[in-house]
C-alpha positions as semicolon CSV with decimal commas, in nm:
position;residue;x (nm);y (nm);z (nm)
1;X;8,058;7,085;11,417
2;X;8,423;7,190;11,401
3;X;8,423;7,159;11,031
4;X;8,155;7,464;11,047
5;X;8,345;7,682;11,299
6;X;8,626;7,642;11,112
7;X;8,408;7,753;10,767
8;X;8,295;8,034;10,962
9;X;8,636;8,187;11,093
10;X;8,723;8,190;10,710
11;X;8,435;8,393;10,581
12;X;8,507;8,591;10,910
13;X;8,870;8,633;10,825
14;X;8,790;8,641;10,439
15;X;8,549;8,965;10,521
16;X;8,795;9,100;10,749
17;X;9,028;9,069;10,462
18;X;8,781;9,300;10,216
19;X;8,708;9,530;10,473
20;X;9,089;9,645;10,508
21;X;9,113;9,655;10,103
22;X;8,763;9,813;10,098
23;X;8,954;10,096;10,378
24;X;9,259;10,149;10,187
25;X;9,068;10,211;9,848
26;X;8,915;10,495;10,010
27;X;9,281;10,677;10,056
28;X;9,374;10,600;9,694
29;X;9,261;10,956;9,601
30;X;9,411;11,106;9,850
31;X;9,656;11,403;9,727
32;X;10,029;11,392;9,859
33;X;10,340;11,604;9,808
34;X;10,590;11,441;9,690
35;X;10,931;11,659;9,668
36;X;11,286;11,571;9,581
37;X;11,583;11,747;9,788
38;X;11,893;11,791;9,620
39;X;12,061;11,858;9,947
40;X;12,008;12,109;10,248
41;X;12,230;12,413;10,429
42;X;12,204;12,660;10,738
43;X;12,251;13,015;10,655
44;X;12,181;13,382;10,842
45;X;11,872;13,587;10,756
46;X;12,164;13,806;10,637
47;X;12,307;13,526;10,365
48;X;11,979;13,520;10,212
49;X;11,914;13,907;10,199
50;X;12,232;13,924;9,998
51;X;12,167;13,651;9,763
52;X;12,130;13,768;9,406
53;X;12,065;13,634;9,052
54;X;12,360;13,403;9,001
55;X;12,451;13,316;9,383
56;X;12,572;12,994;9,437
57;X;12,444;12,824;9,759
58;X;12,643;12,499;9,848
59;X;12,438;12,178;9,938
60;X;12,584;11,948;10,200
61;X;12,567;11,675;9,939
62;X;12,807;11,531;9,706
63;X;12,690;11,554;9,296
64;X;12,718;11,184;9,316
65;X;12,492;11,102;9,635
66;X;12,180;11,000;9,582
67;X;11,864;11,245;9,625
68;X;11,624;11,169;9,879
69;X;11,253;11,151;9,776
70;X;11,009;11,273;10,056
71;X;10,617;11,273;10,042
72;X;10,439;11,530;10,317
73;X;10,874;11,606;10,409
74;X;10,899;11,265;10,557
75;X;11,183;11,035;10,341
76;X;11,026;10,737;10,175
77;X;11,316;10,713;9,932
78;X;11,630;10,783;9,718
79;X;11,723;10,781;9,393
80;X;11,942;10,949;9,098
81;X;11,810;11,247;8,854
82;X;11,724;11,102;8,518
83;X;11,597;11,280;8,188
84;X;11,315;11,175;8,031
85;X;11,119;11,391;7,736
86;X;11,365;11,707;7,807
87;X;11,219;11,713;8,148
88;X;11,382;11,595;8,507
89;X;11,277;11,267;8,671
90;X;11,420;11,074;8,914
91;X;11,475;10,682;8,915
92;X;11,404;10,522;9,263
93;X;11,704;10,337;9,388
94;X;11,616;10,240;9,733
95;X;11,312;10,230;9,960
96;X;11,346;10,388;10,325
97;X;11,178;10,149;10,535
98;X;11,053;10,302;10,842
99;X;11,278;10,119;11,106
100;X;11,623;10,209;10,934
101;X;11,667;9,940;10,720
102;X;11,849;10,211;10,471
103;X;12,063;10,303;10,755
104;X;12,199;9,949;10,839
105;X;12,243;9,904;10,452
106;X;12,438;10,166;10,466
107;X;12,696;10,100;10,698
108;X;12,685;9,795;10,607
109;X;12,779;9,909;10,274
110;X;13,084;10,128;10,403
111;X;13,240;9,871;10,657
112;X;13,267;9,616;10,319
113;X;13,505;9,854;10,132
């Protein structure tokens, strides 16, 4: 008798099991935007009037910090610009996990040097 119940919590959980894969599948085709920021900065309405072809707007980043990756503007990632067939790519070098796992990486990172 127990030897049954515990057969059927398997093909319960075993079902259970397809039925999440089966759910997922059906977001595969789901279209996302996935952007790459090279850095950000605050400027006037007035900054950006007077901006013309060959204005230089400064980034808060550093050329050698990594980029962050973001799909639908939320970060997922980071990584470095790359070239590949005389076009720009970038090369993931970390994953953002979403309870700040990059963060305490991180400091961890800059309290070791």
């Amino acid at each position: 008798m127990e030897e049954q119940k515990k057969e059927k919590e398997n093909i319960v959980e075993s079902a259970s099991i397809q039925d999440k894969v089966g759910t997922l599948q059906f977001f595969y085709d789901v279209e996302l935007i996935v952007s790459v920021e090279l850095g950000r900065v605050e400027c006037t309405l007035d900054k950006l009037i007077k901006l013309r072809k060959g204005s230089i707007i400064e980034l808060n980043k550093l050329p050698e910090e990594p980029l962050d990756i973001r799909v639908n503007n939320k970060l997922l990632a980071q990584g470095e610009a790359v070239v590949v067939n005389d076009k720009f790519g970038i090369r993931v070098t970390q994953i953002v996990s979403p309870d700040g796992e990059l963060d305490a990486l991180a400091a961890a990172s800059n309290n070791s040097k």
